[in-house]
N, C-alpha and C positions, 0 to 999 in steps of 0.2 A: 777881361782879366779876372781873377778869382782867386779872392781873398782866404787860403785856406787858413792862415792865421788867427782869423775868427773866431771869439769864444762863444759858443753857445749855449746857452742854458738848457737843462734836461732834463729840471726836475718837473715834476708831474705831469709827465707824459707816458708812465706808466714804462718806463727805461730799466732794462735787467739789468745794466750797468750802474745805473747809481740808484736805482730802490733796492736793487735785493743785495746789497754789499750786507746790511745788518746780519739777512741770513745765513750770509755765506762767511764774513768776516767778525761779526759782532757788533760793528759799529757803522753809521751811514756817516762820519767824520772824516771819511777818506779820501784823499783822491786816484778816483779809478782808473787803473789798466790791464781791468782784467779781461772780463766780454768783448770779443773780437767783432766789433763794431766801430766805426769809427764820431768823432765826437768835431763832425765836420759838415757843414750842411751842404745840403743837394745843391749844386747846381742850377739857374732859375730855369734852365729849358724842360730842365724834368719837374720842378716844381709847376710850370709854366704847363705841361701835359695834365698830370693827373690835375689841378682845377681846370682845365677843358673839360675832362672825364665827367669830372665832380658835376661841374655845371650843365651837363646834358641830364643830369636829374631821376636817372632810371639805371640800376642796378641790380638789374635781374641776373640770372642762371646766363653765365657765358661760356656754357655748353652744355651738352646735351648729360644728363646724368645718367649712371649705370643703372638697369633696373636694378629691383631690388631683390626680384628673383635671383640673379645671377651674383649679386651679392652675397647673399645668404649660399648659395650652393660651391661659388668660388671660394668659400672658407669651409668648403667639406661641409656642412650641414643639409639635413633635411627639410623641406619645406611639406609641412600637412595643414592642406588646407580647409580652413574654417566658412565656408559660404554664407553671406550673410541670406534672409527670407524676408521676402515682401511680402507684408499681411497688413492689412487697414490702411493701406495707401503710404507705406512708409518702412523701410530696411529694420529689420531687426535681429539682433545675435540669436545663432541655433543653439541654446545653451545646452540640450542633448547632447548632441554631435558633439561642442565642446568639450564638455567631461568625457565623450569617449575619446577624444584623441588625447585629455592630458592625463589619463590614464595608460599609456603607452610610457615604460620608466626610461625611452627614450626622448620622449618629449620633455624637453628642459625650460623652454623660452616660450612663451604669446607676446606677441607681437600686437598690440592695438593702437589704431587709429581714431584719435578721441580730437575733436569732431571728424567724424569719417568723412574719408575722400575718395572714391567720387560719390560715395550717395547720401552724401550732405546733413547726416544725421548729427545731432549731440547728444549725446549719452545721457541717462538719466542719472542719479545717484544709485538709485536702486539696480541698475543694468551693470553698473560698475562695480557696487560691493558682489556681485551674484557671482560674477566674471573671477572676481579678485579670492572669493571663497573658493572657485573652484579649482582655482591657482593655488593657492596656498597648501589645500587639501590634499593635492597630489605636487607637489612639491615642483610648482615650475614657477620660474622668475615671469612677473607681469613687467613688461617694459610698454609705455604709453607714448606715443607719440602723440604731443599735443601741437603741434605747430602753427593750426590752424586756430587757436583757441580763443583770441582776441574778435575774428570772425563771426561772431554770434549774434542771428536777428532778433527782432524783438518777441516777445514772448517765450522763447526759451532761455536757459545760463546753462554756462559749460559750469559742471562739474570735474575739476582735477583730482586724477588718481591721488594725488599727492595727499589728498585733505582724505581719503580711509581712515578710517583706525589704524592705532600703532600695528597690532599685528600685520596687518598689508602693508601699511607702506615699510614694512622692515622690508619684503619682499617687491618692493618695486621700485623702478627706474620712471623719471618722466623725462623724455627728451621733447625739448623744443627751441624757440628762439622767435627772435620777431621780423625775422625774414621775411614769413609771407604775411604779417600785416603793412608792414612798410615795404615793401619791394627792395628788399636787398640782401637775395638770397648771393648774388656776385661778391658780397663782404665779408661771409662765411662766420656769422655769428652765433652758431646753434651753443648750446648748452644741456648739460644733465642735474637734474636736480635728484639726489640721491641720500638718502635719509639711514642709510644700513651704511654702519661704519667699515665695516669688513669690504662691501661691495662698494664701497666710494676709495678705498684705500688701493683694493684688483684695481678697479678703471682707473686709479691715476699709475699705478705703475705700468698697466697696458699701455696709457698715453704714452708717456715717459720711452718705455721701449722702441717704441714711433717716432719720437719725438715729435708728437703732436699733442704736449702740454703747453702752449702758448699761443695766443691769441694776435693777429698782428697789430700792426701801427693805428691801424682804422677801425677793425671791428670792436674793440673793448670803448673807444670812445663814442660810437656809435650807441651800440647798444646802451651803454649809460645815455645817453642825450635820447632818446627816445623813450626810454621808459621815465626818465623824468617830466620831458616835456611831450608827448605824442597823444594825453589823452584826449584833447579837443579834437584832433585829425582823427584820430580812429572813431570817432562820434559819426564824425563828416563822411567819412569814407564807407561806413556802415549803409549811415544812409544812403549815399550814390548808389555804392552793391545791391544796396534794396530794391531801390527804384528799378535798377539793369535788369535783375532779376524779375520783378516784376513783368515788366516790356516785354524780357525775351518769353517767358510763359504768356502771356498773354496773346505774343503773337502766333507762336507758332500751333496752341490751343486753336485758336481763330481761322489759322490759316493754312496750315501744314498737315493736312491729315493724315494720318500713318505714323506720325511722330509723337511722342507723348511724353513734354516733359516733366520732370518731378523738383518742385520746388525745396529748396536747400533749405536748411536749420542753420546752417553756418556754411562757410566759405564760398567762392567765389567760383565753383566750379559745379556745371548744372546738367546734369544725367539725363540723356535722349534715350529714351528707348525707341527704337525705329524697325521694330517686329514689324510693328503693323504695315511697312512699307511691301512687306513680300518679298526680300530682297535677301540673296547671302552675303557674310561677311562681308567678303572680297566687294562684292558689288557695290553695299553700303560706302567704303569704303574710298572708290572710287567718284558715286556720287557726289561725296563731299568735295574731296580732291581736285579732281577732275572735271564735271558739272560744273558745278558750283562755283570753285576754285577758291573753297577756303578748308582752313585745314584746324581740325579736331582730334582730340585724341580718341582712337578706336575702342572701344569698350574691352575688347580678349589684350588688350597690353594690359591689363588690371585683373587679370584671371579668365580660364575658360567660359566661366559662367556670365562674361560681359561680352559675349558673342553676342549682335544684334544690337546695341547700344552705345553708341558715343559722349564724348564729356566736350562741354564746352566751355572756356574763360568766357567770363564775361566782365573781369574788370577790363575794360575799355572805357572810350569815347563813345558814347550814344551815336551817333552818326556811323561811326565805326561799327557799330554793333547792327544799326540798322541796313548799313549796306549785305553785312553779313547773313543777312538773317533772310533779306530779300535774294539776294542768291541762290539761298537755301530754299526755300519759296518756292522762284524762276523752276529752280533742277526738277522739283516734286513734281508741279504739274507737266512739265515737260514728259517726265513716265507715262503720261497718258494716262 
């Protein structure tokens, strides 16, 4: 039976219906029936699923996301790309190249990845203001994806766009969220932090037009409970990443010749280069897949220039990792 009778309480739960009556009404002394929601609670079967959900504890990506290429071009834009250079054993911006394509007065937007994914870089300060003068100078918005930013080994710190000088941050966007440090990119918690009033005032009427200005039931209380309480776990979890990291360079140094991995500055995803195996794409490819039977992301889903190269997760289970990795191993010498 099901008591819809039932008064429920609703305040501080972050409810359009009775927090935002002030802004709409003038006063929260109301009683609400406006927001077409009802002020009736769920049923225990459906209550009774999502804590199963809940309780299974991993809240990743529950599908496969759009590239990003096809993003950008699916809204009529141009993609000119910026190849990052390996010099001293580590990725670096072509700030050349760079200034010649944001001097194209078609070029509006840079797109950066701070800490870079997949080649595991953090940015220095000095790499960011250089980037961000030469944004400003020719007149292109710097947007930052910082998402991985929590991510960060010892010896290096992420520097955020955000913390420039006024001049730049009038001209940038930081997007990120704490998806990928806590695994729950399936919660859809991302955020922009946006310091230019005019550019904060565009993106909420773009939202608005979507109506994608609201945050659901789950992710606003999430993200608050994590960044109040997550920073002991994120300590913990650094360290594990570190250790995996370690392991996996270690082994495949040791063991895998043809392979050459490059240890990360930050995040959880570790760059094969697998030239030296003598092998194309397609072949590489299969290797993994097929051989071996574990599955990586291809180095060309990240740009042409990631031909011959795969990415690997390595937040896992050490066991898990190590099966993997012995797989990988097994396939190599099998090449003969």
């Amino acid at each position: 039976m099901y008591n819809l009778n039932k008064i429920i309480g609703r305040e501080n739960t972050s409810s359009v219906k009775y927090e935002e009556m002030d802004k709409k009404f003038g006063s929260n002394e109301l009683i609400p029936f406006w927001v077409a929601d009802m002020d009736i609670k769920c049923p225990d079967f459906m209550i009774e699923s999502l804590v199963k959900r809940a309780e299974h504890g991993v809240f990743g990506y529950t599908k496969r996301m759009p590239e990003f290429y096809g993003i950008i071009e699916g809204n009529k834009r141009i993609v000119s790309d910026n190849p990052l250079v390996f010099r001293n054993g580590k990725y670096e911006m072509d700030f050349e190249n760079l200034a010649e394509l944001a001097r194209d007065p078609d070029c509006t937007m840079m797109l950066l990845c701070s800490p870079h994914n997949p080649g595991g870089r953090v940015w220095t300060k000095a790499e960011i203001t250089q980037l961000a003068e030469i944004c400003l100078e020719n007149g292109v918005r710097l947007v930052s994806d910082e998402i991985h930013f929590d991510l960060v080994y010892p010896g290096v710190k992420h520097f955020s766009a955000i913390n420039l000088e006024e001049k730049h941050t009038d001209n940038t966007i930081v997007c990120t969220a704490p998806s990928k440090t806590f695994n729950i990119a399936g919660l859809h918690t991302a955020y922009c932090i946006i310091r230019n009033k005019e550019d904060m005032a565009r993106y909420k009427n773009e939202l608005g037009l979507m109506d994608l200005n609201r945050s659901n039931s789950f992710s606003r209380e999430i993200t608050q409970t994590v960044y109040e309480q997550g920073a002991e776990y994120v300590d913990h979890l650094v360290a594990f990443l570190e250790g995996n990291m370690n392991y996996t360079y270690d082994f495949i140094t040791a063991q895998i010749p043809g392979i050459t991995p490059y240890k990360m500055e930050a995040t959880y995803l570790m760059w094969l280069d697998c030239k030296g195996l003598g092998l194309d794409s397609d072949r590489i490819d299969t290797l993994f897949s097929e051989d071996a039977k574990i599955a990586l992301d291809s180095g060309y889903w990240f740009g042409e220039n990631g031909r011959g190269y795969m990415r690997i997760n390595i937040a896992c289970s050490r066991a898990l990792l190590e099966e993997g990795l012995n797989r990988l191993k097994e396939a190599v010498d099998r090449l003969g």
